[in-house]
Wavefront OBJ file of the C-alpha trace (Angstrom):
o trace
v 2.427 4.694 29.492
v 2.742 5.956 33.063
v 5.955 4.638 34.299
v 5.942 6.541 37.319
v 2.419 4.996 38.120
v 3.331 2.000 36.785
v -0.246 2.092 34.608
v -1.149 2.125 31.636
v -3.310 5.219 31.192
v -6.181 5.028 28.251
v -8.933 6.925 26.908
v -12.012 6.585 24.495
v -11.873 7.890 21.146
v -16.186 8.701 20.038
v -17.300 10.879 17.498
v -18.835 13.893 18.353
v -22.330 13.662 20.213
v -23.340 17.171 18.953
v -23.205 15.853 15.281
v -26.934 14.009 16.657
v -28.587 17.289 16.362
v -26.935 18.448 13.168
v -26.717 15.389 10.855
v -30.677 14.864 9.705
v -31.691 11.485 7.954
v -33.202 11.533 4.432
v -34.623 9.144 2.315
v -33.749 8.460 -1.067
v -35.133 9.232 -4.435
v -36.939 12.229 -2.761
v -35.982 15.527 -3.496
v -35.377 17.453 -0.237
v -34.832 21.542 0.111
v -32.419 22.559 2.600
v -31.979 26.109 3.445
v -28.333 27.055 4.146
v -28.654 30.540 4.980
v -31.695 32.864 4.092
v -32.295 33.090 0.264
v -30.034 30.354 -0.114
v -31.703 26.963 -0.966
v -30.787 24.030 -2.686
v -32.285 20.866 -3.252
v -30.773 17.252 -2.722
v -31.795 14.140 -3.666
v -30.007 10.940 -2.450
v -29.545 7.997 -5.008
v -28.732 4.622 -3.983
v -24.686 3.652 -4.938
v -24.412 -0.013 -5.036
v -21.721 -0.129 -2.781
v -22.639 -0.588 0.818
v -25.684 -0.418 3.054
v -26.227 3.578 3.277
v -23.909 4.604 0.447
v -25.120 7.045 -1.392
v -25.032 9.554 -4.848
v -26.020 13.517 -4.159
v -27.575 15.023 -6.411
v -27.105 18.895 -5.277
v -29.010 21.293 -7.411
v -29.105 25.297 -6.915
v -28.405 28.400 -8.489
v -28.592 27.329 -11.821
v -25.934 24.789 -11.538
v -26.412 20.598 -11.250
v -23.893 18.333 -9.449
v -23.917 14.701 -9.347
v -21.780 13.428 -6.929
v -21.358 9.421 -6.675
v -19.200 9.065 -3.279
v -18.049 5.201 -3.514
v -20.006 3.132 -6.731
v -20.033 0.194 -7.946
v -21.417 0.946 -11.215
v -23.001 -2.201 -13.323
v -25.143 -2.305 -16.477
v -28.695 -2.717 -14.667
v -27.854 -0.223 -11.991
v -26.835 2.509 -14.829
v -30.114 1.148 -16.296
v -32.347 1.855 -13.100
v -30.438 5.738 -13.505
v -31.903 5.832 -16.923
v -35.509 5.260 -15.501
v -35.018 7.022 -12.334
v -37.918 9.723 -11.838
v -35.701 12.748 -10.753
v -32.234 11.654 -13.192
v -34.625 11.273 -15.857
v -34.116 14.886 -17.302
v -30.509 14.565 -17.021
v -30.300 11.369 -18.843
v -32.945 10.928 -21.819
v -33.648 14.569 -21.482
v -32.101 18.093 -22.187
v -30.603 18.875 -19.246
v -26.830 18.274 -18.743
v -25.183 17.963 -15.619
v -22.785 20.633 -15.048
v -20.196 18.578 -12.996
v -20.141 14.804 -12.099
v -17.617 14.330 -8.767
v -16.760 10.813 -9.599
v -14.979 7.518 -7.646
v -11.839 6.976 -9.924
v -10.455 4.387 -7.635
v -10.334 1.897 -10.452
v -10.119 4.452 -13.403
v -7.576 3.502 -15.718
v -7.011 1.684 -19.162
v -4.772 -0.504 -17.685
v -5.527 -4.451 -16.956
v -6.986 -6.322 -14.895
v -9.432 -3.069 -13.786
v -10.672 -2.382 -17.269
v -13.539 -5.075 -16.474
v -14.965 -6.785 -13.242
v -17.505 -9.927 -13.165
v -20.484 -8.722 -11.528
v -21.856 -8.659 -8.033
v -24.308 -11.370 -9.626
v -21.635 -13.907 -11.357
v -19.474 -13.671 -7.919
v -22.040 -15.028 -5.687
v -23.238 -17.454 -8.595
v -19.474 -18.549 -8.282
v -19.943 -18.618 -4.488
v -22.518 -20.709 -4.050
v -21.401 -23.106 -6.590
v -18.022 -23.401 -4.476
v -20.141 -23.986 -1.381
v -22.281 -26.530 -2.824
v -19.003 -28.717 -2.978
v -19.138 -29.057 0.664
v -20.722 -31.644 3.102
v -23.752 -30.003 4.770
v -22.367 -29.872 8.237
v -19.719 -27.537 7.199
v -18.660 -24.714 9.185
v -17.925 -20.913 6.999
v -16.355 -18.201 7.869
v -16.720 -15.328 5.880
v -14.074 -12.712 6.474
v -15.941 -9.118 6.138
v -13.649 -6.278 7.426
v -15.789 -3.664 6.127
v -19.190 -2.299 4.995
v -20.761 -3.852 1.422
v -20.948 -7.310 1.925
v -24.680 -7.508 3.066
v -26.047 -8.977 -0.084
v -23.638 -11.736 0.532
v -24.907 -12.418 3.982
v -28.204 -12.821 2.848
v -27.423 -15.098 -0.149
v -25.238 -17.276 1.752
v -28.171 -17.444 4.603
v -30.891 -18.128 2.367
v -28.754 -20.777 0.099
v -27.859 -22.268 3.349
v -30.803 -22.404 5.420
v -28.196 -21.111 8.147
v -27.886 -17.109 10.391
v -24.734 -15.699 10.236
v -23.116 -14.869 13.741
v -21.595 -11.693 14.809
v -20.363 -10.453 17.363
v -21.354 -7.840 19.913
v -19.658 -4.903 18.223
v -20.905 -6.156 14.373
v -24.345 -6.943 16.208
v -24.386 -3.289 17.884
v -23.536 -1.722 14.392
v -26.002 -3.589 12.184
v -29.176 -3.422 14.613
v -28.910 0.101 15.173
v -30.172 -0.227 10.863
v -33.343 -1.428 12.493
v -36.446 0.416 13.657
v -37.490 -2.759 16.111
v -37.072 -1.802 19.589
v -34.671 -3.513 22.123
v -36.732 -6.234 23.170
v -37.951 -6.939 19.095
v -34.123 -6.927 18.046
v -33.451 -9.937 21.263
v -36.471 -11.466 19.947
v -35.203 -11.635 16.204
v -31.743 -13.095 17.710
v -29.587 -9.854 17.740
v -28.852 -9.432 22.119
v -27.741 -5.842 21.503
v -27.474 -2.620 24.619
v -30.072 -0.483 22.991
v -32.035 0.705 19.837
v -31.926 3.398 17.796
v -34.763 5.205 18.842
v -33.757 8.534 16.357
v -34.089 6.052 13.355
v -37.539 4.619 14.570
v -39.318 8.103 15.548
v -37.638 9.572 12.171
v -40.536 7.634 10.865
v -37.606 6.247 8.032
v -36.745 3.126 6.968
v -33.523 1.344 5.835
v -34.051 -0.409 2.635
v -31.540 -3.262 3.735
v -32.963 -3.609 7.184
v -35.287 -6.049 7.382
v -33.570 -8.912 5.463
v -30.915 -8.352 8.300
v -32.197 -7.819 11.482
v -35.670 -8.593 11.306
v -39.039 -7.210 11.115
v -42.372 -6.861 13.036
v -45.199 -8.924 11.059
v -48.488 -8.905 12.588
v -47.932 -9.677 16.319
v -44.454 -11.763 15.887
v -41.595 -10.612 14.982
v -39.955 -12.156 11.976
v -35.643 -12.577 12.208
v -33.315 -11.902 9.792
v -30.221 -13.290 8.469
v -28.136 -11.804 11.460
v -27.591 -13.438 14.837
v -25.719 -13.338 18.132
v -26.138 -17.037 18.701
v -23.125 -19.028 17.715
v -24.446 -22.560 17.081
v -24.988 -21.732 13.013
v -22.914 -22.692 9.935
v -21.825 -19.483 9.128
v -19.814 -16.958 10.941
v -18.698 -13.136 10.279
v -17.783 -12.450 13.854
v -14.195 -10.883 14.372
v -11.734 -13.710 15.901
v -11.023 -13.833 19.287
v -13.567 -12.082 20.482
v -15.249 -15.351 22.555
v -16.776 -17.294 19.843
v -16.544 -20.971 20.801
v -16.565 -21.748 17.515
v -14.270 -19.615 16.006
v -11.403 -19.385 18.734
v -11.477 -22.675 19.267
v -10.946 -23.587 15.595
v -8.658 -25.838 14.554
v -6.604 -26.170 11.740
v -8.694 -27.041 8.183
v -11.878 -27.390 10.539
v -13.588 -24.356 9.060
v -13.535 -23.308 5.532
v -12.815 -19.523 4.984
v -14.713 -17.528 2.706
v -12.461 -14.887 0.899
v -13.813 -11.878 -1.724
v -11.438 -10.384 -4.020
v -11.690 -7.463 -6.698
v -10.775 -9.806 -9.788
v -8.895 -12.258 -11.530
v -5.854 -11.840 -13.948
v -3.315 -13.858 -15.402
v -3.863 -16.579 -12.851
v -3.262 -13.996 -10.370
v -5.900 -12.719 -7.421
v -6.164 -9.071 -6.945
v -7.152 -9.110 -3.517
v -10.002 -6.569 -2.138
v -8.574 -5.602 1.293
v -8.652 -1.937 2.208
v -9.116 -0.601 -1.381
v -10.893 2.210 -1.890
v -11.137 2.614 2.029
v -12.575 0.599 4.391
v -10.518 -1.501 5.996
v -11.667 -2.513 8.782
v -14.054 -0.646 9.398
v -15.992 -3.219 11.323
v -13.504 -4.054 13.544
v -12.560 -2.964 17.533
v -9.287 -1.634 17.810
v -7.034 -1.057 20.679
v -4.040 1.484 19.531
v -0.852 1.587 22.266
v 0.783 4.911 21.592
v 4.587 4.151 21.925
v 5.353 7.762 22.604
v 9.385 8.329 22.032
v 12.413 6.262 22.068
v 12.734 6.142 25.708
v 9.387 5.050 26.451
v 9.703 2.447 23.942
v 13.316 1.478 25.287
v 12.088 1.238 29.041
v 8.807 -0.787 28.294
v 11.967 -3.315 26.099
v 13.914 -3.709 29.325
v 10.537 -4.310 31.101
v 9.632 -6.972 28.372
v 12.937 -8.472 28.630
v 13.091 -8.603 32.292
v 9.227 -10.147 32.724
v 9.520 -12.669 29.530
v 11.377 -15.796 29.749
v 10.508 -17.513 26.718
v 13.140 -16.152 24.229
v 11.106 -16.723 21.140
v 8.356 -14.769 22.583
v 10.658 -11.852 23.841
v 12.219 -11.893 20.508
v 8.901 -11.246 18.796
v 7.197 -8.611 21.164
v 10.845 -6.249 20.628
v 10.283 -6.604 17.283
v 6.307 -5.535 17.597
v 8.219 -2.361 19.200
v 10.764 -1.840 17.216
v 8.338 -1.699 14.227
v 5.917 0.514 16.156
v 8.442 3.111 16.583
v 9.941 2.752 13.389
v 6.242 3.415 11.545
v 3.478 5.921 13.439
v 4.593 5.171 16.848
v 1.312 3.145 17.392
v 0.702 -0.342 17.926
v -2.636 -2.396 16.884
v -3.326 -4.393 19.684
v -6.733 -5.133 18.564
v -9.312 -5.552 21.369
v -6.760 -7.330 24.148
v -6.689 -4.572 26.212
v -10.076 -4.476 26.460
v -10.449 -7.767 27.813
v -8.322 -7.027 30.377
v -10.109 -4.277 31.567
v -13.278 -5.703 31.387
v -12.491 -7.603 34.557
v -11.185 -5.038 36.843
v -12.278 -1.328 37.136
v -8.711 -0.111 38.005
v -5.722 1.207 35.571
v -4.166 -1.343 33.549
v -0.502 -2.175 35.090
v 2.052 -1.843 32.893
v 3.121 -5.506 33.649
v -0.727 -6.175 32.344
v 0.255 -4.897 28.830
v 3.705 -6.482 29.074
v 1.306 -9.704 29.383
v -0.846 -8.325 26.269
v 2.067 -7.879 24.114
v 2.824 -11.288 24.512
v 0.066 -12.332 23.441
v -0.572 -10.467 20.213
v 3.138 -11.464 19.532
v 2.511 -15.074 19.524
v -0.977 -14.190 17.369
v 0.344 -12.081 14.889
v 1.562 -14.568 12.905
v 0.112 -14.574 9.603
v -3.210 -16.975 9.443
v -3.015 -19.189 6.057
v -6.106 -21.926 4.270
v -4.431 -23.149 1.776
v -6.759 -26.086 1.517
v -9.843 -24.791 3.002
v -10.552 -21.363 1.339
v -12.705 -19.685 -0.888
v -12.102 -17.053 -2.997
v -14.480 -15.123 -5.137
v -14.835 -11.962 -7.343
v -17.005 -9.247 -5.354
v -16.085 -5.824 -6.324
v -17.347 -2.830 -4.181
v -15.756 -0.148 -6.546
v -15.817 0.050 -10.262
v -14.300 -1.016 -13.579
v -13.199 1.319 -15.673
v -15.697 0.070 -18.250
v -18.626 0.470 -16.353
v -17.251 4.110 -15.056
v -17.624 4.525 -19.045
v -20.646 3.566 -19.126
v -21.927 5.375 -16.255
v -20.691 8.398 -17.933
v -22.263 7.997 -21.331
v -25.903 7.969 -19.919
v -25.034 11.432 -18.359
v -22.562 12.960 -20.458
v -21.850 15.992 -18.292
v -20.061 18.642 -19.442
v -16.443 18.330 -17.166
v -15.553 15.726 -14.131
v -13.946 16.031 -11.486
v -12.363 12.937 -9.931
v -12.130 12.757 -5.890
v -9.612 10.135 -6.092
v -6.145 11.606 -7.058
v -2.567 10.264 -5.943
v -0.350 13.316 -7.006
v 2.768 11.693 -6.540
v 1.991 9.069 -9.529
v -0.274 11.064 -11.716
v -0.090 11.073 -15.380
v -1.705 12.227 -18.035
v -2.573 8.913 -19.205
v -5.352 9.006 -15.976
v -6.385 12.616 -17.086
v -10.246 12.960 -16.962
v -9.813 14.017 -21.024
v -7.658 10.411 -21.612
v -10.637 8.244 -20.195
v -13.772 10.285 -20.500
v -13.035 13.138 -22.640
v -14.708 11.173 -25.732
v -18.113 10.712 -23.721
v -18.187 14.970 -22.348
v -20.497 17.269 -23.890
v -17.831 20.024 -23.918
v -14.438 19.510 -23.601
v -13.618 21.531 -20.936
v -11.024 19.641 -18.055
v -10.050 22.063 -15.196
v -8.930 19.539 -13.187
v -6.272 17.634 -15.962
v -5.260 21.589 -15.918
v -4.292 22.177 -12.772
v -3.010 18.279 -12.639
v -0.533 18.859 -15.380
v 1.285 21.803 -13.744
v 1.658 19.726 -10.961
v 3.121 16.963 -12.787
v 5.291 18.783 -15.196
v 7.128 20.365 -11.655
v 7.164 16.917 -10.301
v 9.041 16.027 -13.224
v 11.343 18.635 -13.198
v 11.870 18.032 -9.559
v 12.531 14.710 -10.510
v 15.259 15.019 -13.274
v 17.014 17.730 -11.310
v 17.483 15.092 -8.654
v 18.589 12.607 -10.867
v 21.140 15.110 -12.428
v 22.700 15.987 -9.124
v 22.932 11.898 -8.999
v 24.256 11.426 -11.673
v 26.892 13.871 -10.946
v 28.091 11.502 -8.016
v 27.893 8.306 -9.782
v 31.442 7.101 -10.001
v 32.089 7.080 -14.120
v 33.684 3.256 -14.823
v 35.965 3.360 -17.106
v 39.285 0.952 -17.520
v 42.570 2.797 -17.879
v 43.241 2.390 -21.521
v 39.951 4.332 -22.051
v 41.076 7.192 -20.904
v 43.693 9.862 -21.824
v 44.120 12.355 -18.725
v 46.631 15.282 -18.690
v 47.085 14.571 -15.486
v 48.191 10.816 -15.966
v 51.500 11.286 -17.243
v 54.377 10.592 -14.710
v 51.663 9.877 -11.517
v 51.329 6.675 -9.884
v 47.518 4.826 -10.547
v 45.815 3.485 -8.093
v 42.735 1.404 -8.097
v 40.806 0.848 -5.457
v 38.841 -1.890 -6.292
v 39.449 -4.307 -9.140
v 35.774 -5.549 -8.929
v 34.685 -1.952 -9.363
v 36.766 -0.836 -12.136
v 36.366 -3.548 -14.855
v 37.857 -5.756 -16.466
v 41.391 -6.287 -16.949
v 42.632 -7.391 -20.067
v 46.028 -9.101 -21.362
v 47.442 -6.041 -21.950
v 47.484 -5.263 -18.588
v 48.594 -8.404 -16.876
v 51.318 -9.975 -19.190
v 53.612 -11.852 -17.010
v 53.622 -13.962 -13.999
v 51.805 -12.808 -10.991
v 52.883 -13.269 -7.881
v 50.047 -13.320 -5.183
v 51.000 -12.912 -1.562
v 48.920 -13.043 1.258
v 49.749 -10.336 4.398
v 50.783 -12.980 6.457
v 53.295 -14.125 4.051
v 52.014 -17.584 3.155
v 51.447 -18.534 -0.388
v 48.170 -18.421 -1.954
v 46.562 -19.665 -5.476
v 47.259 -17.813 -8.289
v 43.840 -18.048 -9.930
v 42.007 -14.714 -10.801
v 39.202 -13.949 -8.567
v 36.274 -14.403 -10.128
v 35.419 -10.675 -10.830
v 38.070 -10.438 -12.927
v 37.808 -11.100 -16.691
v 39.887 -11.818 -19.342
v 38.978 -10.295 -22.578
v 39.153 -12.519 -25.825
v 41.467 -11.185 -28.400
v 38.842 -10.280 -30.591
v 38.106 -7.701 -27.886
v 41.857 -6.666 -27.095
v 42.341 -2.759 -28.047
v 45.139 -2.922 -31.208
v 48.076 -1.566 -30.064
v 49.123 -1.525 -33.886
v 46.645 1.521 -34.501
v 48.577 3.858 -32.309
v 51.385 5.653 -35.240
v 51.752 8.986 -33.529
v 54.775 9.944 -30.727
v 57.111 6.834 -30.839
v 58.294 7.994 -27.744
v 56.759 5.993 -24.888
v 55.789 7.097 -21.187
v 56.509 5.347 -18.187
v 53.793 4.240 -16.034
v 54.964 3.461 -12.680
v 54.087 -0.317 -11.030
v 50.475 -0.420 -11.531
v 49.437 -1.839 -7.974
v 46.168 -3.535 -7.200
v 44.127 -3.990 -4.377
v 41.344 -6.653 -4.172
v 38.829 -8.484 -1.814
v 40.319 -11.359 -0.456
v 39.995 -14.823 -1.317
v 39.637 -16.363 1.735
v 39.377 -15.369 4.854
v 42.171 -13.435 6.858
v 43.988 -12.967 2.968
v 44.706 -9.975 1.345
v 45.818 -10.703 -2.319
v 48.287 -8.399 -4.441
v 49.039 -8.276 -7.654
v 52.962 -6.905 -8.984
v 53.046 -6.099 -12.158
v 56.239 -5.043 -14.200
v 56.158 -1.653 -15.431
v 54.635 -1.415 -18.541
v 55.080 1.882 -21.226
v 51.540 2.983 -22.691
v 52.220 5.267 -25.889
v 49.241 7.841 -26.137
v 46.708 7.396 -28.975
v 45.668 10.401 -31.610
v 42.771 12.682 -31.087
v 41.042 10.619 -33.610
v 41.492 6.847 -31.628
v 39.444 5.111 -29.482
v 40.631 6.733 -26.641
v 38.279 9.487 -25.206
v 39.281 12.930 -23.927
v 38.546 13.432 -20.401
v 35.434 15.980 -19.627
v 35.732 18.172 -16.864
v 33.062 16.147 -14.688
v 34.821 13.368 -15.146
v 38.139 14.612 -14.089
v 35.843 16.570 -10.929
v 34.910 12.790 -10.281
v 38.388 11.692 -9.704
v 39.533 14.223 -8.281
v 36.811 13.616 -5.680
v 37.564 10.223 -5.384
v 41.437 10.441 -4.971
v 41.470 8.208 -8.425
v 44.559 8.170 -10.542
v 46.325 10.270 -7.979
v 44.410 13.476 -8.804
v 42.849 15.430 -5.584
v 41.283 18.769 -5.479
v 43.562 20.627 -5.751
v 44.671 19.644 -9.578
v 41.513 21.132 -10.244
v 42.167 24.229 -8.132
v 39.390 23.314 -5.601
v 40.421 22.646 -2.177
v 38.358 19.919 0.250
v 36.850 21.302 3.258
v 37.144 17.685 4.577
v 38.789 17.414 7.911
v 42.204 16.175 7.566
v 41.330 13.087 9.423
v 38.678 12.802 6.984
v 40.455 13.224 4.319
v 43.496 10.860 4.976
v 40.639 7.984 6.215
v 41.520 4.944 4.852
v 39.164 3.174 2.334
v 37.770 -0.631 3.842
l 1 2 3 4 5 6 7 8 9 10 11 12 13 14 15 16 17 18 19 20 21 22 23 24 25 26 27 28 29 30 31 32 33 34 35 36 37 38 39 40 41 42 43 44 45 46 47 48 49 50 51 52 53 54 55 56 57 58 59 60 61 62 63 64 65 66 67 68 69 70 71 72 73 74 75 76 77 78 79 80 81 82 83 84 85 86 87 88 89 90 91 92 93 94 95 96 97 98 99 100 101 102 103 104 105 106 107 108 109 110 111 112 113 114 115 116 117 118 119 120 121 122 123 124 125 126 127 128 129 130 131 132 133 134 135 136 137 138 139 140 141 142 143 144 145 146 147 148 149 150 151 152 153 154 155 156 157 158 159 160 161 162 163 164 165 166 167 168 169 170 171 172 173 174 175 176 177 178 179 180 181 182 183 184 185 186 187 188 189 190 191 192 193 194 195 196 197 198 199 200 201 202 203 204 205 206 207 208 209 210 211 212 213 214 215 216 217 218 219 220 221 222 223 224 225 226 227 228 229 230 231 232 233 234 235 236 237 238 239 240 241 242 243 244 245 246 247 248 249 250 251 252 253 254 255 256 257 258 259 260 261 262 263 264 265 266 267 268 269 270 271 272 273 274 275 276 277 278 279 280 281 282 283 284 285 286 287 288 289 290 291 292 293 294 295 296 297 298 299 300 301 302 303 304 305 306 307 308 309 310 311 312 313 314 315 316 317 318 319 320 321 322 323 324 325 326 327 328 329 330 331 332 333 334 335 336 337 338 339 340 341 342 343 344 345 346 347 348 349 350 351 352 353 354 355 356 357 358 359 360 361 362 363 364 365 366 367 368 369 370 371 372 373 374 375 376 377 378 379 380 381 382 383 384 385 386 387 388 389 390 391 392 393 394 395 396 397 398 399 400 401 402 403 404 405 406 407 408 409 410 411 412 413 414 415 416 417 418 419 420 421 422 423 424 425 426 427 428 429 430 431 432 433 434 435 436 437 438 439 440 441 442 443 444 445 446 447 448 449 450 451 452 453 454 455 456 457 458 459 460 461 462 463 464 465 466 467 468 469 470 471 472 473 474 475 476 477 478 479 480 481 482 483 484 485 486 487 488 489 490 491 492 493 494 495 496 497 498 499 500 501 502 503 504 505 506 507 508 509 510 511 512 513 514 515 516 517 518 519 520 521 522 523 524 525 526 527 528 529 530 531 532 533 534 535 536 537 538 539 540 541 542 543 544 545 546 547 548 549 550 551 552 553 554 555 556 557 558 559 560 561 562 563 564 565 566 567 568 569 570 571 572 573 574 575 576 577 578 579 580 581 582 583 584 585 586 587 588 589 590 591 592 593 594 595 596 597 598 599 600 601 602 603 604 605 606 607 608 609
């Protein structure tokens, strides 16, 4: 943000063109040499995941060592089957071989429920279409797809329907760039996209997933695929607000929303959004970097003094305020882009005041609570099927590639759910894992230790036998906080004055409790020193009652006669007595303890609210 200017500067974020000439296309099941310097050579052979269109397993063999590495899987019983029978895995499963190392996609790997099992791909859509089928035939879908691995859905849902699936220009862009038809074949199969990907079609390679999505050439026609740019279909998968007259335009309960999630449990829906990755991957975004808290502060005052709806204004500081308060970047999805679509100048900054307001009033949370379906569709795995998976190889050690080190523990160790299924039970990575945990949790308790040794200890008065009580006044700063006070304590009338001098009622507040009898310390159990000690007026201070009324309690003096070493009473420890001292409780200060504060002394005479 230029205020100076009074623009809105920008720029394009791409990834790196050079990569072209570097990254090199391979097909799968087809082992491939690549030379990575001279007399070093290994050979790599990609394996299809299950997960997304493109997602792949490597397996990386050379100098005398065999890798497996899955990337994101979702492994199910006939894809571990088509492993088995797979040409090049073959030795490695029903053979001698053993895979050295298997990098594998924990992102689901633990005991725990509801991630020990998942319905499969297969019984989701089944449930899918079944859901569908409830539905008059000029219904209107949307099915919300914010990432890659939903293509098999697009197809069933096409086919079942006899319907395309829209998308948008970016989603359009993305998906024909899978195909090898040129620019004019892709507007021909429905897809209006810039360009082709003309790499992909002289590579002489195919994408497996291609043609049931875009399209293909047979004969001299060119057949479509399930994918479209034209919006007058039944089923959408276009991001919102991006121009589709059917999907802006929608009103409420109009269109029913299509929903996956990972699984059921307990009634509950464990919803699919970003795990694993992904999210949103298919969508545009438009990020507003915030910078500090004066940029932030004069783009408020510019807000305030350009926005006259107060509801509005209200919602775009707190769009801000959040911004600055998390990365210091705001998701303003694509409207920026629509405003500069239609000028070839800088964005004003009274242009993104105008954008703000706009995502403000859209950013509140979209529910179909009537008009939604939800179905299990997994793109990662169960933890049973991860077992699986490992059985047919059993390699000797793994290595997992998704670790959170802040809540490891050893009950996610590679040796807790595999170790049964390795051919040697060697773990170097629960190794290394457990040193990091054990000074975690050391780390941990040392923390809570220096806690604990500022949690105020709560203990009532006739608990405790001090040295340091005899002849010093008490005084309790909060009754609430203290406990309870018991008959012994109070034993004659109180008289409750407010500080304006008008009489208040004489009920106990609420936070204080009378004990039953039954629960009275037994004054007749004290038989040592008949001599009593004077206690001064035991004075206490409480919230008030009602507003503008501070309530005290008088008390008579009382004599408390000290109990023996073998009573209930308990001997004060010297972190307790450090405790009080640092509190100013039962008049003991530093200084009793032969410590002196290093408090200001306006600090240290500040009175307590």
């Amino acid at each position: 943000m230029n205020f100076t200017k009074g623009i809105l500067e920008s720029r394009n974020v791409t990834y790196d063109r050079s990569m072209r000439k570097l990254a090199k296309a391979l097909p799968l099941d087809t082992p491939t040499e690549i030379e990575l310097a001279p007399g070093n050579t290994i050979r790599v052979t990609l394996i299809d995941a299950n997960h997304c269109v493109g997602a792949v397993m490597f397996l990386i063999e050379g100098k005398g060592e065999i890798v497996l590495y899955t990337g994101d899987i979702r492994a199910e019983t006939w894809w571990v089957n088509s492993l088995v029978q797979n040409p090049v895995l073959l030795p490695y499963t029903l053979g001698n071989l053993r895979l050295d190392c298997v990098y594998l996609d924990t992102t689901f790997a633990t005991k725990k429920m509801p991630y020990r099992e998942f319905p499969s791909k297969a019984e989701g859509i089944r449930e899918l279409l079944s859901k569908v089928d409830e539905y008059p035939d000029d219904t209107i879908f949307y099915f919300h797809s914010w990432t890659f691995g939903y293509e098999n859905i697009w197809v069933a849902l096409s086919t079942y329907l006899g319907s395309r699936i829209h998308l948008d220009d970016y989603r359009a862009r993305i998906y024909g760039s899978l195909s090898t038809l040129d620019k004019r074949g892709l507007r021909e199969a429905g897809l209006d996209v810039p360009m082709s990907n003309k790499s992909l079609r002289e590579s002489g390679l195919e994408i497996r997933e291609e043609p049931a999505l875009c399209g293909l050439r047979n004969g001299n026609r060119i057949q479509p695929g399930c994918l479209t740019s034209k919006e007058n279909v039944r089923i959408h998968s276009c991001e919102r607000r991006m121009g589709c007259d059917v999907m802006d335009k929608e009103k409420d309960n109009k269109v029913v929303h299509i929903i996956p999630i990972i699984t059921r449990a307990d009634g509950s829906e464990i919803a699919e959004i970003g795990a694993g990755g992904g999210k949103g991957d298919l969508d545009q975004k438009e990020e507003l970097e915030t910078g500090g808290t004066a940029e932030v502060g004069k783009l408020m005052e510019l807000c305030a003094a350009s926005i006259s709806d107060e509801n509005t204004l209200g919602e775009v500081l707190a769009l801000l305020q959040q911004a600055l308060g998390e990365n210091g970047k705001l998701d303003l999805d694509v409207h920026l882009q629509k405003q500069s679509e239609d000028t070839q100048d800088d964005l004003t900054l009274q242009s993104l005041v105008s954008v703000l307001s706009g995502h403000a009033s859209n950013s509140i949370p979209e529910r179909y609570p009537n008009r939604t379906i939800r179905f299990p569709y997994s793109r990662h795995s169960s933890y049973s099927k991860l077992r699986e998976l490992i059985k047919v190889f059993r390699p000797i050690y793994i290595l997992p590639y998704t670790v959170d080190e802040k809540t490891w523990t050893p009950e996610v160790s590679m040796e807790s759910l595999f170790g049964d299924l390795c051919h040697v039970q060697l773990f170097r990575h629960d190794a290394e894992m457990v040193e990091l945990h054990k000074t975690r949790i050391a780390r941990e308790s040392r923390k809570r230790s220096r806690d604990d040794s500022q949690v105020d200890t709560q203990t009532t008065e006739d608990e405790i036998t001090s040295p340091f009580v005899t002849g010093m006044s008490t005084s309790i700063k909060s009754l609430e906080c203290e406990g309870p006070v018991t008959p012994n304590v109070i034993t004659s009338a109180v008289d409750m004055t407010a500080s304006s001098g008008r009489q208040v009622s004489t009920t106990l507040p609420p936070t204080v409790t009378v004990l039953e009898p039954e629960h009275v310390p037994n004054d007749e159990m004290v038989t040592e020193d008949p001599k009593p000690t004077p206690v001064p007026l035991l004075s206490v201070s409480t919230t008030p009652i009602s507003k503008d009324l501070s309530v005290s309690i008088s008390v008579p003096s009382i004599t408390v006669t000290p109990t023996p070493s073998k009573g209930r009473r308990k001997k004060l420890q010297n972190k307790q007595i450090a405790g009080f001292a640092a509190r100013r409780s039962y008049g003991l200060n530093w200084s009793d303890i032969e410590l002196i504060s290093t408090r200001s002394k306006a600090d240290q005479e500040e009175l307590e609210l």
